[in-house]
Residue, then its C-alpha position, 0 to 999 in steps of 0.5 A: x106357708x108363706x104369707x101373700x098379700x092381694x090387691x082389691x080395688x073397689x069402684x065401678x069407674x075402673x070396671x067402666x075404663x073411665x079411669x086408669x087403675x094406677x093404684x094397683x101398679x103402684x102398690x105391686x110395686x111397693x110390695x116388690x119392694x118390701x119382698x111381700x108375695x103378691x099373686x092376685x089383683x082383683x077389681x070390684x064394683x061398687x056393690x056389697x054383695x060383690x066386694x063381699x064375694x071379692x073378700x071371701x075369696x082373697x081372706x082364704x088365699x092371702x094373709x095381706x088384704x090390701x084395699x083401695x077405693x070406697x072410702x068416700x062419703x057417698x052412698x056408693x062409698x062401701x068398703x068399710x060397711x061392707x068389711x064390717x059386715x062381712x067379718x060380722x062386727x058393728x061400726x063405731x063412731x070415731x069422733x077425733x076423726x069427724x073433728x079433723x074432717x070437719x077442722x080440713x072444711x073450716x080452714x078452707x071456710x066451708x061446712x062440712x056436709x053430713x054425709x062426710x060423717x060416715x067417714x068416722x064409722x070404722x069397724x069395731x076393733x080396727x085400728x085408724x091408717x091416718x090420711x093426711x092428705x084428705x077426708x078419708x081414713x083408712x084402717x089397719x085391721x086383724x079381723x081373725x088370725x092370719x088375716x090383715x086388712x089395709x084400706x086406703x082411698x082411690x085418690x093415688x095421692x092420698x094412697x101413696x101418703x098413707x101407704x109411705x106413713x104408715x103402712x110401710x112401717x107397719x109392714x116393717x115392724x111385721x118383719x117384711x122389707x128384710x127381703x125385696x124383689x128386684x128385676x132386670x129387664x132384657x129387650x129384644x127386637x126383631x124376634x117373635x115371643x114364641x122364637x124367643x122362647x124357645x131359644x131360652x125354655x130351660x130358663x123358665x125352670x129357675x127358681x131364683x131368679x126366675x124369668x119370664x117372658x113377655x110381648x109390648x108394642x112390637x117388642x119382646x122382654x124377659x124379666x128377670x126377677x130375685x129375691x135376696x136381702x138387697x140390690x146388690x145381692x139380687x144383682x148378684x143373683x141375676x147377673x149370670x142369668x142375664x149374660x147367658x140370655x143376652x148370648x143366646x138372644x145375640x143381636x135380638x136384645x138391645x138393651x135392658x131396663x130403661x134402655x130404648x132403640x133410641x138410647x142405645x142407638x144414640x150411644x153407638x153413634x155418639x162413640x163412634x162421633x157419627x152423624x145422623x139424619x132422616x127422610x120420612x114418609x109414611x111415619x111423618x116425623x115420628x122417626x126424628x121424635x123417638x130420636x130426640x127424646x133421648x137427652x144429648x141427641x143433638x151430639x148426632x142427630x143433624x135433622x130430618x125431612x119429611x117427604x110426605x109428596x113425591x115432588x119433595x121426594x125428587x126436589x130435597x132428596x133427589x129421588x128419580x122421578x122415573x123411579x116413582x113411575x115405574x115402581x111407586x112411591x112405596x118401593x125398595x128403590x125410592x126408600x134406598x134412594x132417600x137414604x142417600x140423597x138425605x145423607x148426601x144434602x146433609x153431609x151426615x155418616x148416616x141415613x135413613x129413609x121411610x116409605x110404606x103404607x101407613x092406612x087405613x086406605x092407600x093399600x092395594x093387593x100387591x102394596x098392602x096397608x103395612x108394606x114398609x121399606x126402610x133404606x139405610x145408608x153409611x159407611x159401608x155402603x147402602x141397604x134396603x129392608x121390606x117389612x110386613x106389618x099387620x095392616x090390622x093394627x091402625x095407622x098409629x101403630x105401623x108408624x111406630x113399628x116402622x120408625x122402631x124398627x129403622x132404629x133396630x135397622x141403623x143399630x144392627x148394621x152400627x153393630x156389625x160394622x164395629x165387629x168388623x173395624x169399620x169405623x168412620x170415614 
């Protein structure tokens, strides 16, 4: 049977969202990187009949026990009396440690308070994880056969030193790290997660690499995930899984691990030495954010306008007035007409214009809240885009969705005119 490892993290702050738990997302992916499985995360309370049904449950299912948080010198602060308790062994008192705690106190000219002491009570047996960083140690514990137990602080900080210092290398020596995990990551835009799915069931059979499906903020992504005795050997694994899903996904997928539609479309334009600018309405400059967050967008990115009023829509980009009467602010006309009246102010390759209702007012039953037009103009002529976004989502989210999915608009139609040949004029 292959051994696993679980996360355990204990403290009532993370049930409480007063705190994000970022310990768990650090330590998957240091045990993704060491090739330890690791099938199960658990969070706890500060509550020792709670962490011991916690430990009851992860010891029959893992060989690796990872803990964090209760390691503090409060009354709350409950890992290690809760562990000895659980694995029926007393505490002992470690007074080396007591004196680095008291030693860390003295240089900063302070005293040591007493509760700090039950930070030097560890279960008999267990081995001292150092913490080189603060008060509390953690410990390296095989309580029975099969079981081991690593605990560690809830300070990130404090975790990270411990974990690189000593419990890599123990791992190590344990002979974990002669294989990793290692992923690739597929983007797609424009296509639901259920519509993708379908299009690459069968690859949800593999078995190394495996691939997994997953929806974020609009976007779906497939994770592609080896197990192989390096980078090199994984990428080796993934590649052929990687170009068979880009094929079926065509279009859809825009990139891959650290690639966004801003990257990629600021790379197509800065090939093709194309220019861009924008007219923003209801996203309100979170267009030209997204845009300049990718480094060397001033190779092509000109500037933007945001044309929040009608009267700034007719007098810097030549919007009709009548326009605006007739068809409203939040129209395919007025959108197709700040994409070309941006480019033309600004002699750029290319524009783009947003108008749409954001909320969470201004909606109506024909023009409801996440009606969105985006216009796009450039080489090969002008086009608009309707979009429908759930109105439910808030004002934040359609501004996001709406500037993304401009992005995705420009980099499809960059796509289509370099399959055809169509480069600048």
């Amino acid at each position: 049977m292959v051994i696993s490892a679980e996360i355990l993290c204990i403290g009532s702050e993370l049930l409480l969202g007063q705190i994000t738990n970022t310990n768990a997302a650090y330590l998957a992916g240091e045990l993704a990187r060491l090739g330890v499985p690791h099938h199960f995360q658990t969070v706890v309370g500060d509550n020792p009949e709670r962490i011991r049904t916690a430990l009851a449950i992860a010891v029959e299912r893992a060989g690796l026990v990872i803990t964090t948080g209760g390691l503090g010198p409060t009354a709350d602060d409950l890992t290690h009396e809760t562990l000895a308790s659980f694995f029926e062994v007393p505490l002992q008192d470690h007074p080396e440690i007591l004196a680095c705690i008291e030693e860390r106190y003295r240089v900063r000219n302070r005293v040591m308070p007493a509760m700090n002491a039950k930070q030097a009570q560890l279960p008999v047996g267990a081995e001292i994880l150092p913490n080189p960083v603060g008060t509390a140690p953690g410990i390296l514990w095989h309580p029975r056969p099969g079981v081991t137990i690593l605990t560690f602080p809830g300070v990130p900080a404090e975790l990270k030193a411990m974990w690189a210092d000593t419990a890599v290398p123990f791992l190590h020596a344990q002979g974990w790290g002669r294989e990793i995990f290692y992923s690739r990551t597929l983007h797609h835009w424009g296509i639901s997660e259920s519509a993708l799915a379908e299009k690459v069931e069968p690859y949800f059979n593999l078995i190394n690499p495996t691939v997994a499906p997953y929806a974020s903020n609009g976007q779906v992504k497939l994770r592609i995930t080896a197990r192989a005795a390096d980078r090199n050997a994984a990428l080796t694994l993934i590649a052929p899984v990687e170009r068979e899903l880009s094929a079926l996904a065509g279009l859809d997928c825009y990139g891959a691990d650290e690639d966004t539609l801003s990257s990629v479309v600021g790379h197509m334009l800065a090939n093709r030495g194309e220019t861009l600018v924008v007219a923003e309405s209801c996203t309100g400059g979170m267009l030209g954010e997204l845009i300049t967050a990718s480094k060397g967008s001033s190779r092509y990115f000109l500037g933007g306008v945001i044309a929040y009023a009608d009267e700034i829509k007719t007098a810097l980009l030549g919007v009709k007035s009548e326009e605006i009467v007739s068809q409203g602010a939040v129209s395919a006309g007025v959108a197709r007409q700040m994409a070309l009246g941006v480019r033309e102010r600004f002699a750029s390759d290319w524009g783009v214009g947003i108008t749409g209702v954001a909320g969470p007012g201004g909606g109506t039953e024909t023009k409801p809240v996440g009606l969105v037009y985006i216009g796009l103009c450039g080489p090969a002529g002008e086009e608009v885009q309707e979009y429908r976004f759930d109105g439910q989502r808030g004002r934040e989210w359609i501004r996001r969705v709406s500037s993304l999915s401009a992005l995705d608009h420009l980099r499809r139609q960059i796509a289509t005119l370099q399959g055809s040949g169509i480069m600048k004029k």
